[in-house]
N, C-alpha and C positions, 0 to 999 in steps of 0.2 A: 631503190636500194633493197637488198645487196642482188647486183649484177652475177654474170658470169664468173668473174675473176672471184669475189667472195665466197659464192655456192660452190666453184671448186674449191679453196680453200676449206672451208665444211666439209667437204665430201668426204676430204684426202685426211681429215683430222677424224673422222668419224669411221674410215679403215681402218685406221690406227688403233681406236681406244676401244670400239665397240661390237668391230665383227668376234662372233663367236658366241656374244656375251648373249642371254637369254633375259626377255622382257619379263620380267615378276609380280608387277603392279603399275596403275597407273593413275593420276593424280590430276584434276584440273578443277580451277574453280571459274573456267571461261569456256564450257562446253561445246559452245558455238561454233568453235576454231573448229570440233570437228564436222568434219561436211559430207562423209559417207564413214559409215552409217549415218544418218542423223540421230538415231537416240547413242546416247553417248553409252550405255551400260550394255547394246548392241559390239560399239569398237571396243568396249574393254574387255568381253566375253573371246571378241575375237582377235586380241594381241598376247594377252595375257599365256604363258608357255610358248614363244610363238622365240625360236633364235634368231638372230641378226644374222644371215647369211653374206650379204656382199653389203655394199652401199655406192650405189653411179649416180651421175647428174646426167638429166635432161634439159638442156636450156637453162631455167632460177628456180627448176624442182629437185629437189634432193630424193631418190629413191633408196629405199630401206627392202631389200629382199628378203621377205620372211621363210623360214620351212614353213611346210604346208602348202606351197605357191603361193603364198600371198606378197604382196607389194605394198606396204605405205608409205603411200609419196607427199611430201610435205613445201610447202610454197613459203616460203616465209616473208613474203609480199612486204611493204614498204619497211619495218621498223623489227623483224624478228629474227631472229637467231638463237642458233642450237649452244648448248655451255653442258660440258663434262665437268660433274664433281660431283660436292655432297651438300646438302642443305638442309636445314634446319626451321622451324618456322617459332618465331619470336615476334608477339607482339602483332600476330595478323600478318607479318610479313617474313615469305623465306628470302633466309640471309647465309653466305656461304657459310663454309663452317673451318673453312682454310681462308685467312688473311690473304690478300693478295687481288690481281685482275680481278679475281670474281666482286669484289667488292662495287668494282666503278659504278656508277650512279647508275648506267644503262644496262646492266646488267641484272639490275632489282627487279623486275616487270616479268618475275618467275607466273607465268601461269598454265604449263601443262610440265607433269614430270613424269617420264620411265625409270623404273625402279630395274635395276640389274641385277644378276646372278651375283657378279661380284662386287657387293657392297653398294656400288658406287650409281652413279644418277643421270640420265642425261635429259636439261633442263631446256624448252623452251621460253624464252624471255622474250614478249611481244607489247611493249609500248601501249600502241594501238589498237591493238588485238586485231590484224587485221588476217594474220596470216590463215592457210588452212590446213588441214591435218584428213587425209582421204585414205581408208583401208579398202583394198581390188582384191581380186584374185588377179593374180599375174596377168594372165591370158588375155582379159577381160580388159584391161587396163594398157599393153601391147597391141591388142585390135581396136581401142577406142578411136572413133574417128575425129575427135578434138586434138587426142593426145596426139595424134598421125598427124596434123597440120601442122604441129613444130618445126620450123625450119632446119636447113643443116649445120650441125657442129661447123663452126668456123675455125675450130681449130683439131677437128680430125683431119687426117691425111688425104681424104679424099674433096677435102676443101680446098680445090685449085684455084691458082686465077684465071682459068680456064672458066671453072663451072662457076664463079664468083661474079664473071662478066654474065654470064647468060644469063643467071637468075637477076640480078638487076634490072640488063638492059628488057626482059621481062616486065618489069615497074614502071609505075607512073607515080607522078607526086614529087615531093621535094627530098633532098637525099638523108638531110635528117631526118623524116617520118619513117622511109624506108628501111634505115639501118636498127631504128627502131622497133618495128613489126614484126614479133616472134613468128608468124610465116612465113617471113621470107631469109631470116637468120635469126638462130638462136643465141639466147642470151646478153646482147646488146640494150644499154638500156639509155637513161639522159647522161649519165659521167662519161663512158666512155664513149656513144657516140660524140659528142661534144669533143672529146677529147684526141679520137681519131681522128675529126675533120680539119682539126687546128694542123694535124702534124701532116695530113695531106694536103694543106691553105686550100680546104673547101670551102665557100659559106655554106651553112647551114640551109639556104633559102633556093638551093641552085637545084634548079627539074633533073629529073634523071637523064631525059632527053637530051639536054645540053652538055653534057660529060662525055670528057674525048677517052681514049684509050686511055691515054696517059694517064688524065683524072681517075680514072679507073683501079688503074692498076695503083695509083698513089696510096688509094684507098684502103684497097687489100691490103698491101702491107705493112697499113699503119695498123688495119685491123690486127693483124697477125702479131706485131710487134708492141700495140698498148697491152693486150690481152694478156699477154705471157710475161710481160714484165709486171702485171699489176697480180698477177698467180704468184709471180716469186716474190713479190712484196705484201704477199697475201693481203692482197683487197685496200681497200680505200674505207676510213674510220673517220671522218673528217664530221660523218654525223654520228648514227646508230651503230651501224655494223661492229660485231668485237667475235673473235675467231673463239671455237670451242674451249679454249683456255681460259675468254676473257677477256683476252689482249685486243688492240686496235692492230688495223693492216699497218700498210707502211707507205703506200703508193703512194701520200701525200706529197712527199717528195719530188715526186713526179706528175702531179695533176697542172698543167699548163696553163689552162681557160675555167675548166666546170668551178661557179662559183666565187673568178675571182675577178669578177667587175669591176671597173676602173682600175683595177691596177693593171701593172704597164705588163703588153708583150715580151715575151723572152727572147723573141727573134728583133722583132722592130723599135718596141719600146714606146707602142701606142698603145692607148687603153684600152683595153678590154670592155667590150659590148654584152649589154644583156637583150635579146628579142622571147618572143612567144612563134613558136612554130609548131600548128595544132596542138595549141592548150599547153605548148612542155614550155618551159625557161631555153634557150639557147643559147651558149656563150661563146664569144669569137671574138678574133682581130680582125676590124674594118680594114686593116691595109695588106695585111696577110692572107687575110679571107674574101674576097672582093666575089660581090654578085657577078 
């Protein structure tokens, strides 16, 4: 967490509230999170006056286009997410200063804030602290050759099931590790593939060699159809994740398999299986999902 479907949701809320706005200060008391520059008084010299030009996702990297060509791209790895407001610090701990989402429990875990032009705050809240905070020069950061191994947008246009087949049938391994691997598609992570393979009756454990056309194509389209439906229900809150507002997604609604272990399928009404496939949790229907 948070996947694709979440980091767009961030993205799309972070056009909204914060292009234009210009970074005035900045605040952490968990320095670490940032990871270029490494000395932290280094990234504040060089955000500080620095406008929000656009804001796009790469894959589960949120990019922040600065004037000046700069880029800070931000990961918000297992447990972090971005929150628009205003905060106050009482008692050692900032606390919103508007009642309301901002309050929820996982929201508290305030430890980097940008200070805006106008008035207002836009807070990193990381659990963990696992996420990371990188200031580039544009350029530098578009010719990186890490960055360039990101696989393709799965739900750009030029995401066919044409080109969907090849890079696959490409792979070797089992299809959950696959759909997994930011190089070979981006932003797929254990919810949603989990959640894809249920609505294609993949198992999780089945080689990529062994998948007919059919299987194939089953796939894409569940890709194509989890993804966008968990966008418009902005993301999945079932743990951490909570939208720049505050608020929790909604996808829960909609989560079939990931995490609901023995309880029964929604197609068959057999229970729900938990496996390990390369170290992740995988949840399936044995009679749905058959090796």
């Amino acid at each position: 967490m948070p996947e694709l479907p979440e980091v767009e949701t961030i993205k799309r809320d972070l056009n909204k509230r914060v292009v234009g706005k210009t970074i005035v200060g900045v605040w952490s008391d968990a320095p670490k999170l940032i990871k270029r520059p490494k000395n932290f008084l280094q990234f504040k010299k060089g955000i500080i006056g620095k406008k929000i030009e656009k804001v796009q996702r790469r894959a589960k990297n949120v990019l922040f286009y600065l004037s000046g060509g700069k880029i800070m791209l931000a990961h918000q790895k297992m447990t972090g997410h971005f929150l628009y407001g205003n905060w106050e610090k009482k008692e050692n701990l900032w606390k919103s200063k508007v009642k309301g989402p901002l309050d929820d429990p996982m929201n508290r875990f305030v430890h980097l804030i940008f200070y805006l032009d106008n008035k207002k705050q836009l807070a990193l809240s990381d659990m963990r602290k696992f996420a990371k905070i990188e200031l580039w020069k544009e350029k530098d950061l578009l010719n990186n050759k890490e960055f360039n191994k990101i696989g393709p947008e799965p739900l750009d246009r030029s995401f066919s099931l044409k080109k969907f087949k090849k890079i696959i049938s490409e792979e070797k391994g089992k299809i959950k590790q696959v759909l997994m691997d930011q190089t070979v598609i981006a932003g797929i992570g254990n919810i949603y593939s989990d959640e894809v393979l249920w609505r294609a009756k993949i198992n999780p454990l089945r080689k990529i060699a062994d998948l007919s056309e059919e299987d194939l194509g089953n796939i894409y389209f569940a890709i194509i159809d989890v993804l966008k439906k968990s966008i418009k229900l902005r993301g999945e809150s079932f743990s951490d994740f909570r939208d720049l507002q505050g608020e929790k997604g909604k996808f829960d609604v909609e989560r079939k398999v990931y995490k609901r272990e023995k309880e029964l399928c929604e197609r068959c009404k057999t229970p729900i299986k938990r496996m390990k496939v390369g170290g992740r949790s995988a949840h399936f229907c044995p009679k749905c999902q058959k090796v």
